[in-house]
N, C-alpha and C positions, 0 to 999 in steps of 0.2 A: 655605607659600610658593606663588605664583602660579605657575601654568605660563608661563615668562620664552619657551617656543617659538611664542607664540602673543600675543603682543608686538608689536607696529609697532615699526620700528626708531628711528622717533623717541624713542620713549618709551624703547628699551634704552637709545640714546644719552644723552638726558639722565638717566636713572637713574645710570649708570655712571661717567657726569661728576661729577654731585654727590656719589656713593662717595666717588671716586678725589680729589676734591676734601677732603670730608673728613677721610680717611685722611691725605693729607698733609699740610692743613692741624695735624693732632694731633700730626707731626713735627715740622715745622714750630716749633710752638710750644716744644720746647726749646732753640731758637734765636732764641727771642725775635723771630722771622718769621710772616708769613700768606702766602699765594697772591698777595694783592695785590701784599706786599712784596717778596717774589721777582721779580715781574716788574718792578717799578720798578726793582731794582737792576740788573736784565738791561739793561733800557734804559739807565740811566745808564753800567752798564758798558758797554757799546756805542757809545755816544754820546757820552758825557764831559759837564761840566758843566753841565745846562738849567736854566731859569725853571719854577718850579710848571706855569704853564698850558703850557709847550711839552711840557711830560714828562705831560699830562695828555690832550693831544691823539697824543700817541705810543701812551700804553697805550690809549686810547679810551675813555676816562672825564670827567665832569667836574670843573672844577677842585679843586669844593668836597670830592668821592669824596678827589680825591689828596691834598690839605691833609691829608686823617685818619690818610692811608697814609704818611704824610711823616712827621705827627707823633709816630706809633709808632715809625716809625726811627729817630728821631734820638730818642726817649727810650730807645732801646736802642742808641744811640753809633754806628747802623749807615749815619748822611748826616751829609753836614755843609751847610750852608743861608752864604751867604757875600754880602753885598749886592754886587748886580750894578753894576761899574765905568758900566757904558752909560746903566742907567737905576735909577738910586739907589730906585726905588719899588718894584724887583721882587729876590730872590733869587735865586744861584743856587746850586741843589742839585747835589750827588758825593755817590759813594760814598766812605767813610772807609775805613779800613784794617780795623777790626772788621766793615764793613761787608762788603767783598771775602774777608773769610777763610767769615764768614758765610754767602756768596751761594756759595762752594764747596763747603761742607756739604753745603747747600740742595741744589743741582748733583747731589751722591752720591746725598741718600735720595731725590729724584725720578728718578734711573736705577735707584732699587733699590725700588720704590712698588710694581709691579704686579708678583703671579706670574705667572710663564710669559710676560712678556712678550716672548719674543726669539721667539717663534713668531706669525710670521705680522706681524711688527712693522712692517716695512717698507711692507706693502699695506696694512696697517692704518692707517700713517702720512698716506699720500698719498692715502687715501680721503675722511681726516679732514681731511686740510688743504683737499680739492678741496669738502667740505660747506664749509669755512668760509668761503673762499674765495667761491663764491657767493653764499651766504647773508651775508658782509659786508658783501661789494662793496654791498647792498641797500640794508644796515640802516647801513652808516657811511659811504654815498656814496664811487664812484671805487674802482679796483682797487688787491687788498689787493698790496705785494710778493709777489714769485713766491723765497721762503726756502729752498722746498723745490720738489723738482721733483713737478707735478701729476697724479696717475694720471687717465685719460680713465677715464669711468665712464660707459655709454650708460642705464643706469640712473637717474643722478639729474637731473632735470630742467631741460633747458635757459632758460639766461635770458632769452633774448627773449623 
């Protein structure tokens, strides 16, 4: 195994992302879920019924990405897809009721994913979000919402 203390934290960072990704992606799947999918239903849960491209521009992906992530759900009963009254060309996507018992599961094994993670969680949190946060705002143009509140960090590199 590599000495991880001697590591740039970029690289801890995404190592530990794609883990942590995996790991729950492999729970996940006895729910008939991906990571994708979880966050689509987050959004829709939150949001209530959208159009493909609106719920595609929410997660920040393209439409063609969510079409795929759609289509998985709803062959596992977890959207329902409904032509939109407004504009008879577009759909609009929910969560079903399979789909919300689903997205609670989900909910459990991702509070229950990491060991030890109630140590250090919080700063851990707001580190993470204050990386993403910058490094969004970049890469998907315009500030990301303020979800969580920001830890100042003099550490990571100011934007202008």
């Amino acid at each position: 195994m590599p000495d991880l203390n001697n590591w740039p934290t970029p690289r801890l960072l995404s190592t530990a992302a794609r883990l942590v990704e995996h790991a729950w992606n492999e729970k996940l799947a006895s729910l008939g879920l991906t990571h994708a999918g979880v966050i689509a239903l987050e959004v829709l849960d939150g949001e209530g019924p959208l159009a493909q491209a609106q719920l595609a521009a929410k997660v920040r992906v393209q439409a063609q990405t969510m079409g795929k992530t759609l289509s998985r759900l709803e062959a596992h009963g977890h959207i329902t897809r409904v032509r939109n009254q407004a504009d008879r060309r577009s759909q609009q996507v929910a969560v079903s009721e399979l789909g919300q018992t689903a997205l609670q599961q989900a909910r459990e094994l991702e509070r229950n994913l990491t060991p030890g993670g109630e140590i250090g969680v919080e700063e851990l949190r707001d580190r993470l979000a204050a990386v993403i946060r910058r490094l969004g705002s970049t890469r998907w143009g315009g500030d990301l919402p303020e979800t969580m509140p920001m830890a100042t960090d003099e550490r990571l590199p100011d934007k202008s």
